[in-house]
C-alpha positions as CSV (number, residue, x, y, z in Angstrom):
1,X,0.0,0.0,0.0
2,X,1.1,3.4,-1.1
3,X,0.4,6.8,1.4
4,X,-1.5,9.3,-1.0
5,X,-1.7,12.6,-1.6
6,X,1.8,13.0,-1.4
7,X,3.3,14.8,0.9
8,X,4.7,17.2,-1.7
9,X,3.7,16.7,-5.2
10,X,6.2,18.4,-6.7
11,X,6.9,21.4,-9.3
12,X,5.8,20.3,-13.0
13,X,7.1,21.8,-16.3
14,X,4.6,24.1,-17.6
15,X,5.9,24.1,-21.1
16,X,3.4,21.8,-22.6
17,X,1.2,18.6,-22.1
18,X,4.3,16.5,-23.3
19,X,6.7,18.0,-20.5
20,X,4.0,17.6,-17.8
21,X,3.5,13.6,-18.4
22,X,7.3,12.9,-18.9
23,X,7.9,14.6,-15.8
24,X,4.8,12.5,-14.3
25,X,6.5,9.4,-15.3
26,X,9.7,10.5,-13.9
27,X,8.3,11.0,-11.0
28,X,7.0,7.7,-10.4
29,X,9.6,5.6,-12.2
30,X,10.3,3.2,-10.0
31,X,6.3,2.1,-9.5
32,X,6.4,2.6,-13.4
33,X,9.5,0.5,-14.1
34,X,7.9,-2.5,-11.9
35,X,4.6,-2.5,-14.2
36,X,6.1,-2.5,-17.5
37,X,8.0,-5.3,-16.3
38,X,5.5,-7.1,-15.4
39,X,3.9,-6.2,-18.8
40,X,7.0,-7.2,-21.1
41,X,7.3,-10.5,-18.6
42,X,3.2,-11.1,-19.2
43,X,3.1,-10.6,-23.0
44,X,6.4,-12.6,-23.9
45,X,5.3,-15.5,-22.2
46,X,2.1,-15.6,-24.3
47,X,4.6,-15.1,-27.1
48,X,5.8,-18.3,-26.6
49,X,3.0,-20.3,-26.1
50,X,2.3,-20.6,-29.7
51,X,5.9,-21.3,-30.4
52,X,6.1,-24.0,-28.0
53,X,2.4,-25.3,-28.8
54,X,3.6,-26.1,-32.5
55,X,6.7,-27.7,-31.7
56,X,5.0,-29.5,-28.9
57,X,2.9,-30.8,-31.8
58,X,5.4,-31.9,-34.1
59,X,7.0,-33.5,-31.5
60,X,4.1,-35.9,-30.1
61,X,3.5,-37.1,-34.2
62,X,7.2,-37.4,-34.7
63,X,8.2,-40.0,-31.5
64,X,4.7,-40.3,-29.9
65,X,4.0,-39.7,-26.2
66,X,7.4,-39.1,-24.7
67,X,9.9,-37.2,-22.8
68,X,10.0,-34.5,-25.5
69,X,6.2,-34.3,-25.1
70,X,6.3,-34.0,-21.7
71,X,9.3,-31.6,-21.1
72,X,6.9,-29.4,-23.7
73,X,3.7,-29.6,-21.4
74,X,6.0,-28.4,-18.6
75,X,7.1,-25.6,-20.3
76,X,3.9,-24.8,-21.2
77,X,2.3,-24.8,-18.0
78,X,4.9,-23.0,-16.2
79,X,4.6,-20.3,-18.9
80,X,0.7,-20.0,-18.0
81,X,1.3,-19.4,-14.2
82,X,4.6,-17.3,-14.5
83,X,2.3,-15.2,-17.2
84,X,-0.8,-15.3,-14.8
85,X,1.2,-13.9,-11.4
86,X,2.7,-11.6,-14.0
87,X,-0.6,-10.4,-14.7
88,X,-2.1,-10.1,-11.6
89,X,1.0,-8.2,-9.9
90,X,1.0,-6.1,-13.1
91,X,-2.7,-4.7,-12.4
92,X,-1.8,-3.7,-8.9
93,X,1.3,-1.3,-10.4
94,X,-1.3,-0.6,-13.2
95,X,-3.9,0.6,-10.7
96,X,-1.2,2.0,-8.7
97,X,0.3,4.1,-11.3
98,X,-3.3,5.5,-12.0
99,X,-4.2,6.7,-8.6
100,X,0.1,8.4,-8.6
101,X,-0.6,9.9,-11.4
102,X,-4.0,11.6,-10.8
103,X,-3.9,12.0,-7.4
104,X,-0.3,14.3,-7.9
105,X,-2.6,16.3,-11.0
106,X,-5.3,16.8,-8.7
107,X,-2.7,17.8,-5.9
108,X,-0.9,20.3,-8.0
109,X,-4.2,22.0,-9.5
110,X,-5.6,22.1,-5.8
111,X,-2.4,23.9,-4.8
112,X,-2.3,26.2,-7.6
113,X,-5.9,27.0,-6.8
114,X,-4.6,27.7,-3.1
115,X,-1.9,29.9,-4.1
116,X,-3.1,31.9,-7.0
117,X,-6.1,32.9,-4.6
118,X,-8.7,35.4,-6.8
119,X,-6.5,35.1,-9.4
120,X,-7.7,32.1,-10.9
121,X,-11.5,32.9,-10.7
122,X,-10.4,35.9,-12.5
123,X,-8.6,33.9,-15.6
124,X,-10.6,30.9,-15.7
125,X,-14.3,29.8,-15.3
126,X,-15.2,27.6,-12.2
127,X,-16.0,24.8,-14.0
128,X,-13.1,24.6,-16.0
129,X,-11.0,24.4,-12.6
130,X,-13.6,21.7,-11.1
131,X,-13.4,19.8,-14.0
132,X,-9.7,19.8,-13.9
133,X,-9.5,18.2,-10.7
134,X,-12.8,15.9,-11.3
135,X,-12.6,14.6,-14.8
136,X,-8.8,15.5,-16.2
137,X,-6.9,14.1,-13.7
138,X,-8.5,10.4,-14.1
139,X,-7.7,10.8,-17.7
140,X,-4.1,12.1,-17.0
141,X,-4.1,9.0,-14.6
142,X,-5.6,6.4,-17.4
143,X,-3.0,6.8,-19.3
144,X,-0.3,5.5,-17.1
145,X,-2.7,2.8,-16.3
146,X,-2.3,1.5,-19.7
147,X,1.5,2.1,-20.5
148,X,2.7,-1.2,-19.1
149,X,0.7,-3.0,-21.3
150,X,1.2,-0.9,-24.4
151,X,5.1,-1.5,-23.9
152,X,4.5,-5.3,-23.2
153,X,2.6,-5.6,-26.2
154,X,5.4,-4.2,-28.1
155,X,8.0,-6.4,-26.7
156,X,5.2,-9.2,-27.9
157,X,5.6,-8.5,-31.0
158,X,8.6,-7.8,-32.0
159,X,9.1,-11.6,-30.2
160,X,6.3,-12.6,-32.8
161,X,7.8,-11.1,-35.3
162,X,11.4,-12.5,-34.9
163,X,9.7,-16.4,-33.9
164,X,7.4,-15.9,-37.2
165,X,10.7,-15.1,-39.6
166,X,12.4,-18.5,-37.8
167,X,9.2,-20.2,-39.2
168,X,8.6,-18.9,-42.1
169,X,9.5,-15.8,-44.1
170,X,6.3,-14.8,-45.8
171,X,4.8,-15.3,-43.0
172,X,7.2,-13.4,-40.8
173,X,6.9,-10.4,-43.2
174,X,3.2,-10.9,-43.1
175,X,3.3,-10.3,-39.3
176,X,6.5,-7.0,-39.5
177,X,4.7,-5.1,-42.3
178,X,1.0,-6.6,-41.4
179,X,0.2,-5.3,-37.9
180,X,2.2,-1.5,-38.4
181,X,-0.4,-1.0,-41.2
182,X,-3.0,-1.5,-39.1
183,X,-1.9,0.7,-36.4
184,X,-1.3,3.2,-38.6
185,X,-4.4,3.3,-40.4
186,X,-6.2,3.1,-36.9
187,X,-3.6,6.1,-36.1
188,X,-5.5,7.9,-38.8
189,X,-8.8,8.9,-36.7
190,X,-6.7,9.6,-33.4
191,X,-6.3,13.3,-34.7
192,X,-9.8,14.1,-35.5
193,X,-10.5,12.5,-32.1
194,X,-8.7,14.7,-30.5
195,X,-10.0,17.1,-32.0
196,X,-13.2,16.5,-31.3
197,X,-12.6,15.5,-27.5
198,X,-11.3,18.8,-26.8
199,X,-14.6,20.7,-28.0
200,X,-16.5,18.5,-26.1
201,X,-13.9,19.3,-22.9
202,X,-14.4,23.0,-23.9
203,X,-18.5,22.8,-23.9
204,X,-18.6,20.6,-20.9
205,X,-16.3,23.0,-18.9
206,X,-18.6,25.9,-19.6
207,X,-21.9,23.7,-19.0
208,X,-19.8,23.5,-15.1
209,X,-19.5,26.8,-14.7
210,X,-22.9,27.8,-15.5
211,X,-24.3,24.8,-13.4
212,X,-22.3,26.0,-10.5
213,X,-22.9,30.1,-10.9
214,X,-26.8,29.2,-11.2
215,X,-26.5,27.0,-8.2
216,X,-25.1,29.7,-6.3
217,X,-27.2,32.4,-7.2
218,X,-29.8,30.3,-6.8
219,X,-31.6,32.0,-4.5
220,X,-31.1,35.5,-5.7
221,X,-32.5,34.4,-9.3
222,X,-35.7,32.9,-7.8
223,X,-36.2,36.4,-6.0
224,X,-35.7,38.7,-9.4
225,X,-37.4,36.0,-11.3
226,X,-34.3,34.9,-13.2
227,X,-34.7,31.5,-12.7
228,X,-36.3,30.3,-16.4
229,X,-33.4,33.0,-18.0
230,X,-31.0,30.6,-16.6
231,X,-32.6,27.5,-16.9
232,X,-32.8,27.6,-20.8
233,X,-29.2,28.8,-20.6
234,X,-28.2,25.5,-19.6
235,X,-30.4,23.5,-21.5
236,X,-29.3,25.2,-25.0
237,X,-25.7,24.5,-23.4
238,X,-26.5,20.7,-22.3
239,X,-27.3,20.2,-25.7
240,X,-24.5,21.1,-27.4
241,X,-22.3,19.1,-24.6
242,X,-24.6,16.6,-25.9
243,X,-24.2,16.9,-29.2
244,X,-20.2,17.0,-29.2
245,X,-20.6,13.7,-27.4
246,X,-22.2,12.6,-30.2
247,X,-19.4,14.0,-32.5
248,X,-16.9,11.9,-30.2
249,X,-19.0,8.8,-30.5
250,X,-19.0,8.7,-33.4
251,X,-15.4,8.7,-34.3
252,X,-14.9,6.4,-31.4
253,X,-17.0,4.3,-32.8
254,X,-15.0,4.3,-36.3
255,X,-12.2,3.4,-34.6
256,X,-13.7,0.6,-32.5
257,X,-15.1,-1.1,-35.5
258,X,-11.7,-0.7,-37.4
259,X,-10.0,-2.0,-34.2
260,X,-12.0,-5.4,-34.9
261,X,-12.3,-5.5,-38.6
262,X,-8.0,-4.6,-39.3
263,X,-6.8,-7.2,-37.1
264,X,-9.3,-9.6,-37.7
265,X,-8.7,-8.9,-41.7
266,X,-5.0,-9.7,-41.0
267,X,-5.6,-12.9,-38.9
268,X,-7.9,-14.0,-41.9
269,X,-4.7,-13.5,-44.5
270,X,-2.5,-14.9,-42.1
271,X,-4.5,-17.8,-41.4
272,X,-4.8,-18.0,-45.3
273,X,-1.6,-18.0,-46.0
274,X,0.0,-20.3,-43.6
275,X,-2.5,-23.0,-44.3
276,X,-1.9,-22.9,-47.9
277,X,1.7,-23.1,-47.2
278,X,1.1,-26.2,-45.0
279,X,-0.7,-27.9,-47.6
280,X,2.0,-27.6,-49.6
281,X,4.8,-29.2,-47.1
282,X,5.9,-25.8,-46.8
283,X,5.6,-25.5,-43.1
284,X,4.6,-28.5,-40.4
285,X,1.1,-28.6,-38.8
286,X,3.1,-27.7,-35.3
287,X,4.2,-24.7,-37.4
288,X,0.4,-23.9,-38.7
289,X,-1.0,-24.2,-35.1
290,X,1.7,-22.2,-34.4
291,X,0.6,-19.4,-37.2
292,X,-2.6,-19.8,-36.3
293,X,-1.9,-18.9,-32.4
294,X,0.0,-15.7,-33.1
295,X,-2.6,-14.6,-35.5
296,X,-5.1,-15.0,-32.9
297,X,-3.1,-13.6,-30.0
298,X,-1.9,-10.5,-32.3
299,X,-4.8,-8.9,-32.2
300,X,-4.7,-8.5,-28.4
301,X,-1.3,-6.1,-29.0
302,X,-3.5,-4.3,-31.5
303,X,-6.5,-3.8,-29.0
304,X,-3.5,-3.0,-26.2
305,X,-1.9,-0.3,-28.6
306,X,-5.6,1.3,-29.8
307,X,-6.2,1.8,-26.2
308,X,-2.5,3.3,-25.1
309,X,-3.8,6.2,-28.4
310,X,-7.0,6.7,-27.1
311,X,-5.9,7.2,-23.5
312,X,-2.9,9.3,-24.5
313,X,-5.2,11.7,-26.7
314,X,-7.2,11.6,-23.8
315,X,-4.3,12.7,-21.6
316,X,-3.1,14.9,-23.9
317,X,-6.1,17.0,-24.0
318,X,-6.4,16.9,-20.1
319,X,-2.6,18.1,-19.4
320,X,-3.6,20.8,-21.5
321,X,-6.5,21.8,-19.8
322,X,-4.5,21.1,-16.0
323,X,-1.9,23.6,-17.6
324,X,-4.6,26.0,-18.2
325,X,-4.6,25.7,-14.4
326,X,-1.1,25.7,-13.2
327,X,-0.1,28.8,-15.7
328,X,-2.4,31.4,-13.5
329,X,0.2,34.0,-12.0
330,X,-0.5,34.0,-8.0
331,X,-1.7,37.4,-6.6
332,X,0.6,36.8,-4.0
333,X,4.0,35.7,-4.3
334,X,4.8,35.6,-7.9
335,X,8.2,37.4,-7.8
336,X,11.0,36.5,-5.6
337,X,11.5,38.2,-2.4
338,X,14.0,40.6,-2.4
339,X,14.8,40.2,1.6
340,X,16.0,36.8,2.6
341,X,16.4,38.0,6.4
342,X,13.2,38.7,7.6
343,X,12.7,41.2,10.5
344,X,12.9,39.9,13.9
345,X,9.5,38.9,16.1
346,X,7.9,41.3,18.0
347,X,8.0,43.4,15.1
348,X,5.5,45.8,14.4
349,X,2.3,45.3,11.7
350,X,2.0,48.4,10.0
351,X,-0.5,49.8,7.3
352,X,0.9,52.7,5.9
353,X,-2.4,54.0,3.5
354,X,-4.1,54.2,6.8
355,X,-1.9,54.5,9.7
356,X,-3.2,51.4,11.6
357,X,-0.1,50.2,13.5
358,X,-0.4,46.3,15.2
359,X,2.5,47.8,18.3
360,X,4.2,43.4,19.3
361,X,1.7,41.8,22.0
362,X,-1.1,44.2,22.0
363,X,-4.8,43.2,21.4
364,X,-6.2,45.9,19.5
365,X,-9.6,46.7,17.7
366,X,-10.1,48.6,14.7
367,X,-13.3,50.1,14.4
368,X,-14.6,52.0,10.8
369,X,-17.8,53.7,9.9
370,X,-17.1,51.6,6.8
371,X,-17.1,47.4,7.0
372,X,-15.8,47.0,4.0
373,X,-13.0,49.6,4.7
374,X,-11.8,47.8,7.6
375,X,-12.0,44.5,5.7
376,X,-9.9,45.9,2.7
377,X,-7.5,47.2,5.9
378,X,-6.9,43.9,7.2
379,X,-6.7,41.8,4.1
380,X,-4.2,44.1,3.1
381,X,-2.3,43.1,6.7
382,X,-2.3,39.3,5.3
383,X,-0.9,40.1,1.6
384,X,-2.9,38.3,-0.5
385,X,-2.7,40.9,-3.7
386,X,0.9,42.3,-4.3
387,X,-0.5,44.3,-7.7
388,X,-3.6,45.8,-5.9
389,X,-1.9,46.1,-2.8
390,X,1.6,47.8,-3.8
391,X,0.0,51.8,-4.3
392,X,-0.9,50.7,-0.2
393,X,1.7,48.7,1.1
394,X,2.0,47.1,4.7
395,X,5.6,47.3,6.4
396,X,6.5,44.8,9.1
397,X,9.4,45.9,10.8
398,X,9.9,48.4,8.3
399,X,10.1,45.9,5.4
400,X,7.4,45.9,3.0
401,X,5.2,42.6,2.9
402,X,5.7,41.6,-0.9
403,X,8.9,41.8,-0.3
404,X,9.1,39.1,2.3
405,X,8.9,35.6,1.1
406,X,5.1,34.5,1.1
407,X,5.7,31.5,3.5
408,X,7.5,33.6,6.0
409,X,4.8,35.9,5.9
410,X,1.6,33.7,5.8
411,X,3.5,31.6,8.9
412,X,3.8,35.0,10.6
413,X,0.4,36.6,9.8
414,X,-2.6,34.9,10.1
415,X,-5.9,36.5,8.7
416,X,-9.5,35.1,9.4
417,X,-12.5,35.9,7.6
418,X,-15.5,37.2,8.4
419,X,-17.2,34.4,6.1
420,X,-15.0,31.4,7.3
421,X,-14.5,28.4,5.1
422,X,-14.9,25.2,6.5
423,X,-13.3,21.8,4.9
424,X,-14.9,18.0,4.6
425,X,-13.1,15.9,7.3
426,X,-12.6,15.0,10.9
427,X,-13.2,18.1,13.1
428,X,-9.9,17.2,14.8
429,X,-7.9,18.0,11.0
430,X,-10.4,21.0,10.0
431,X,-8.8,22.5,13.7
432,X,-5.4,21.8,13.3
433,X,-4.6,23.2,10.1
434,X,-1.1,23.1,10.9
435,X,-0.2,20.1,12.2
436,X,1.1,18.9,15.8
437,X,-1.2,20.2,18.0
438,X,-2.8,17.6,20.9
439,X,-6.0,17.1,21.9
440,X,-6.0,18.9,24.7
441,X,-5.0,22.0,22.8
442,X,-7.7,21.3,20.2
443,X,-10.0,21.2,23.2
444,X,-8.5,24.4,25.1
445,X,-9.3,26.0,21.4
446,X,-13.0,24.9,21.3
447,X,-13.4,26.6,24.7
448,X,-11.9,29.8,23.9
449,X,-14.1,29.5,20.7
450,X,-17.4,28.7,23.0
451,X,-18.0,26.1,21.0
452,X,-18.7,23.1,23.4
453,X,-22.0,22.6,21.5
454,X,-20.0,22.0,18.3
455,X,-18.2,19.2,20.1
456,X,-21.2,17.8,21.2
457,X,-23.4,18.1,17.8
458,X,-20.6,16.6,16.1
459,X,-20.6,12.4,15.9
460,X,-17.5,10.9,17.6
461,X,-16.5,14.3,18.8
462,X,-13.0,15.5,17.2
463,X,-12.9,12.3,15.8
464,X,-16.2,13.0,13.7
465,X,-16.9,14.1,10.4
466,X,-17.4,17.5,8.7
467,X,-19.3,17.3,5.8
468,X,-18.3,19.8,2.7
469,X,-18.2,23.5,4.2
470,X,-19.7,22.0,7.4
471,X,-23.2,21.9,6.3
472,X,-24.3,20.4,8.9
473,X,-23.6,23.4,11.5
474,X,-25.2,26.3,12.2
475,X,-24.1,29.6,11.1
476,X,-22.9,30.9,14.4
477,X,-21.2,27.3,14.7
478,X,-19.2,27.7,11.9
479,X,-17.7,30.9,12.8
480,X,-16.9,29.3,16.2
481,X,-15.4,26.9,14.7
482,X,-13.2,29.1,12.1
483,X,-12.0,31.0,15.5
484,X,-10.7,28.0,17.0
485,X,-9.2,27.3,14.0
486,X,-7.6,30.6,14.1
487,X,-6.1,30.7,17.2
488,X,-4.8,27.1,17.1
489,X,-1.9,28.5,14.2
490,X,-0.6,30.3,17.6
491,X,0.4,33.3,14.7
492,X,2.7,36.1,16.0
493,X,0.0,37.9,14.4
494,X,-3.4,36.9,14.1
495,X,-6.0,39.5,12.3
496,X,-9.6,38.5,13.0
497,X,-12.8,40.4,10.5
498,X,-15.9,40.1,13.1
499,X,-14.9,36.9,14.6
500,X,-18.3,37.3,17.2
501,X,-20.6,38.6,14.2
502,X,-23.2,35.4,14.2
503,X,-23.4,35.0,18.0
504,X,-25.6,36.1,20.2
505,X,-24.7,38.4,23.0
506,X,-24.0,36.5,25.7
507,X,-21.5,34.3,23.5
508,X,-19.9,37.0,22.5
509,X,-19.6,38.4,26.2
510,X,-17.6,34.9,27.1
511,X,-15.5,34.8,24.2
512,X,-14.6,38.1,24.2
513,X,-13.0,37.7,27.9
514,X,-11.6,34.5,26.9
515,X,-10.1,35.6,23.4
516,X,-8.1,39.3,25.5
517,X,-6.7,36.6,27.9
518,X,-5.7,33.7,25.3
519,X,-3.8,36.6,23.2
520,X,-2.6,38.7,25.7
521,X,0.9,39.7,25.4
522,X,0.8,38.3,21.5
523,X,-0.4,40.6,18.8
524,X,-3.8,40.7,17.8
525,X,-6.3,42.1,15.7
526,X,-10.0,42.5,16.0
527,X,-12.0,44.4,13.1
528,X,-15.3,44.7,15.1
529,X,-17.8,47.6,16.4
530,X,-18.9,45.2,19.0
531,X,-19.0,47.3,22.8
532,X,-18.5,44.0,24.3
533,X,-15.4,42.7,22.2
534,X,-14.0,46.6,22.7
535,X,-14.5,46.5,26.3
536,X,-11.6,43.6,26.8
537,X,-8.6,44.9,23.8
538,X,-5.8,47.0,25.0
539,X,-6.2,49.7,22.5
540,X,-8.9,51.0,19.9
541,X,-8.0,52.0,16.6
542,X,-10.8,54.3,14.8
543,X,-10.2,55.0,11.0
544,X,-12.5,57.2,9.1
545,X,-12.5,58.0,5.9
546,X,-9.6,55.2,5.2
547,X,-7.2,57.1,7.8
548,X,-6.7,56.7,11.3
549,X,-7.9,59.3,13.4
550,X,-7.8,58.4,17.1
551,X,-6.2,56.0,19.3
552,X,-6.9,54.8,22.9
553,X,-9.5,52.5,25.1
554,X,-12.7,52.1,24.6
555,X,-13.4,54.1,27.4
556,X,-11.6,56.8,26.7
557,X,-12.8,57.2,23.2
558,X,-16.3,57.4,24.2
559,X,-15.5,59.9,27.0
560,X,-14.1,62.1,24.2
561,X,-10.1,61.5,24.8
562,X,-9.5,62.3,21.4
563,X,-12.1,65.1,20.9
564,X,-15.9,65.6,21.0
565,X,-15.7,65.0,17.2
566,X,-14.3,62.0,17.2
567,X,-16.2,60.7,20.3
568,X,-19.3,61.6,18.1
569,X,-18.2,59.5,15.2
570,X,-17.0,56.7,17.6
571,X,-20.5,57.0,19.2
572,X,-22.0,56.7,15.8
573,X,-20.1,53.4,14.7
574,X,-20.6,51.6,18.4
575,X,-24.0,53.0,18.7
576,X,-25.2,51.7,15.4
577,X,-23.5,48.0,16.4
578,X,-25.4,47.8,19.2
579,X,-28.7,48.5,17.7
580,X,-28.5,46.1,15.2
581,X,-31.2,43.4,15.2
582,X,-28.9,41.1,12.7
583,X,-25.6,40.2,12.6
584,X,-23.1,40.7,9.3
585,X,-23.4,37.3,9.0
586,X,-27.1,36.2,9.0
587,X,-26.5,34.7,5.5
588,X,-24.8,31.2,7.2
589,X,-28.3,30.4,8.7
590,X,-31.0,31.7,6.7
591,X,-29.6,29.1,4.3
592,X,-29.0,26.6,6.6
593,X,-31.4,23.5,7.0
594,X,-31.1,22.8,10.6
595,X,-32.0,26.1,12.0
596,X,-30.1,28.6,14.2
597,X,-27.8,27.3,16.9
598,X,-29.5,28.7,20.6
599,X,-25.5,30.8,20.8
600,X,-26.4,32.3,17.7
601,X,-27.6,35.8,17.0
602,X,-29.1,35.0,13.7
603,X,-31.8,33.0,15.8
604,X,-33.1,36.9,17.3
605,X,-35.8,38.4,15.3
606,X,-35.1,36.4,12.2
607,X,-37.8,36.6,9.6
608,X,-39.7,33.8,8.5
609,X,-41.5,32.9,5.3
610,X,-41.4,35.2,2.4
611,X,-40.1,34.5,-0.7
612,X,-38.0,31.1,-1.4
């Protein structure tokens, strides 16, 4: 058994689908090596069979039942079981090059996807990015699946071909220029297969993409009475995924019928041939049943090498597709860092378009009249756009962001959300995103988070299952959980978009308290407006406007420390936060299927009914 994914899957060539499955198969040589030998060892024993059939033949009606006879049987059976185990060791390296091979594309495209952030979604359409990892990957896979075999069956027959000429000449020529002149005739439709496959791969991409926009906007549609608009959209563009199906099938089914008729064609002249020639004393019967053997077993190379070009078109057309992927320019990170010696911790976070300074091992809130603002303030902390974010760059320790290397920086600065994303798998793995941690900090985390009832929803505990984007929690739970989360990367920085937003108050009471204590003395950042969570931090930051304007307590800013101005605005923001009947977040659970959690806010005053 083989541990997959791999632990690192590697940087691939990007110069074309060629590069990228040579350096697949370099990759997993060794794994690759073991199959085609099992291949070559596989098809040259059934090379031999007919070989030693004939002569087994002319034996037995030359001296009878005898030694010779029996030393023949022998051979014969030991050739069956050494080709059987050959066989059936050979399908475990076949299925295990498969899974290498598709499991490192799907790897690298989920990686790239990681990395490149918004820039993919900007380049490329959804669905061409799902169907990368969904359909062009198994196809990348198939076609080191087959390469054993299509290697074996080469070694086959030029054994064939070299037995047949010790035979007989015509009929070794027969059987050198016979079966290329099949292959290449069959080698004729690969191109427009290819061809063809690829529009199809275009069309079916696009029907993704429009299957998963509509699913999204689902509701939105249903409320502007979009939803027929978009319905016949992808119906017209099932159809044509439909009809270049068709297109495919029907070449494919050219070649499948000229994969039967050609070899079966040459058997027939073969056949022909070599009895005609035994009729004449030419050749022995042994040598005839020998003729006739290859001719039958021939055609299984044939079916082996028609396979090996329809799974490397296949392949080919998928590589270039994955490509399509791995060529998007990250947002972050794309040029080499010009500082290799990072600035020592404890140094100090600082956003120079706005003045916001993160001072080490302070817990400080930034408040804005404007949410999105303070959002596009602390995504800018995290660096996840160097182009956008170089006329407003972010200095830590002096040193500007994008020119730190992007590991040192995302291992240093840790941003969270204010719509948290949530993976399939054990709750335990979705906490520890970063490996090492126990169970009793896992559990320290889920306090600190309030999320006890998340703990005791969940099946099995930490050992239970998330489904996809944890579905199966509540709004508020979620974002409880994506806290814990959070503060489990112990960051030297950790920047936190209304981490409380989708609680009620009383939760957010608690885990205020418990988040200024966890973080105390580490440096923190809270956007929020929240009375309660400003209450705990060691400083407020207010920024109006997109510039920092006054620093101090909470306290203090409401008592009008910086100016009655400023405590005016300051009142305005807080007051406003407090009066709000929903949270930021109410979205998680007017979509969700379980209903509100009893901690969350979204369960105060929500509406009910109205339009689906």
């Amino acid at each position: 058994m083989r541990s997959l994914p791999l632990a690192d899957p590697g940087t691939p060539p990007l110069r074309g689908p060629a590069a990228y499955l040579g350096w697949l198969a370099r990759r997993q040589w060794g794994i690759l090596l073991a199959a085609v030998t099992c291949g070559v060892v596989q098809f040259a024993c059934q090379a031999f069979l007919p070989y030693l059939t004939g002569r087994a033949i002319d034996d037995g009606l030359e001296q009878g039942f005898g030694p010779d006879l029996l030393s023949a049987a022998g051979a014969l059976l030991a050739l069956g079981v050494l080709s059987a185990a050959a066989s059936a060791v050979g399908h475990r390296f076949d299925v295990a090059n498969w899974l290498r091979a598709a499991f490192t594309t799907s790897q690298l495209v989920g990686r790239s996807t990681a990395r490149t952030g918004h820039a993919v979604t900007a380049e490329l359409p959804t669905g061409e990015v799902v169907s990368a990892v969904a359909n062009d990957a198994l196809r990348v896979g198939d076609l080191f699946a087959v390469t054993a075999r299509f290697i074996g069956s080469l070694t086959a027959y030029a054994a064939v071909a070299v037995l047949m000429l010790q035979v007989s000449v015509p009929l070794g020529l027969v059987v050198v220029l016979g079966l290329p002149t099949v292959a290449a005739v069959l080698g004729l439709l690969v191109k427009p297969l290819q061809r063809r496959q690829s529009a199809q791969r275009e069309a079916s991409g696009r029907l993704t993409t429009l299957g998963s926009d509509t699913v999204s906007g689902l509701r939105v549609l249903r409320g502007i009475g979009g939803e027929s608009v978009f319905t016949g959209r992808y119906r017209r563009q099932s159809q044509l995924v439909r009809e270049r199906g068709e297109h495919v099938a029907v070449t494919q089914s050219w070649l499948d019928a000229l994969q039967v008729l050609l070899p079966g064609m040459f058997v027939i002249a073969l056949v022909w041939l070599g009895a005609h020639m035994a009729l004449e004393g030419t050749i022995t019967p042994g040598q005839l049943v020998t003729t006739y053997g290859y001719a039958a077993f021939l055609g299984w190379p044939v079916q082996n090498a028609t396979e090996f070009l329809q799974s490397a078109t296949r392949a080919v057309v998928a590589a270039r597709k994955v490509l399509t992927v791995l060529r998007v320019v990250p947002a972050a990170g794309a040029a080499p860092a010009s500082v290799s010696t990072p600035p020592p911790p404890g140094s100090p976070l600082v956003d120079e378009a706005s003045g916001v300074t993160l001072e080490a091992g302070r817990v400080v809130a930034l408040v804005c009249a404007d949410p999105d603002e303070s959002a596009r303030i602390a995504t800018r902390m995290g660096r996840f756009d160097d182009d956008a974010e170089a006329p407003t760059p972010v200095r830590l320790g002096g040193v500007p962001l994008r020119d730190l290397p992007l590991a040192e920086v995302r291992r240093r600065v840790v941003v969270a959300e204010a719509m948290p994303q949530l993976f399939s798998g054990s709750l335990a793995a979705g906490l520890d995103v970063r490996g090492g941690a126990r169970r009793e900090d896992l559990l320290d985390a889920i306090a600190l988070a309030d999320a006890q009832d998340v703990l005791d929803s969940v099946p099995d505990g930490l050992d239970g299952e998330l489904p996809e984007k944890g579905r199966s929690l509540s709004g508020g739970q979620r974002q409880r959980v994506a806290l814990a989360r959070a503060l489990l990367t112990q960051a030297e920085i950790l920047v936190l978009v209304e981490p409380t937003s989708a609680v009620d108050a009383h939760t957010e009471a608690r885990i205020a308290a418990r988040l200024s204590d966890a973080r105390r003395g580490r440096t923190t950042l809270v956007v929020t407006a929240s009375p309660l969570v400003l209450d705990h931090v060691d400083e407020v930051q207010l920024v109006v406007d997109g510039a920092l304007v006054a620093r101090g307590t909470h306290a203090a800013l409401l008592d009008g420390a910086a100016g009655p101005e400023v405590a005016a605005t300051y009142r305005r923001v807080v007051g406003r936060r407090m009066d709000d009947d929903l949270p930021v977040e109410e979205s998680f659970d007017r979509t969700d299927p379980r209903g509100p959690s009893s901690t969350d806010r979204s369960a105060v005053d929500l509406p009910t009914g109205g339009a689906a």
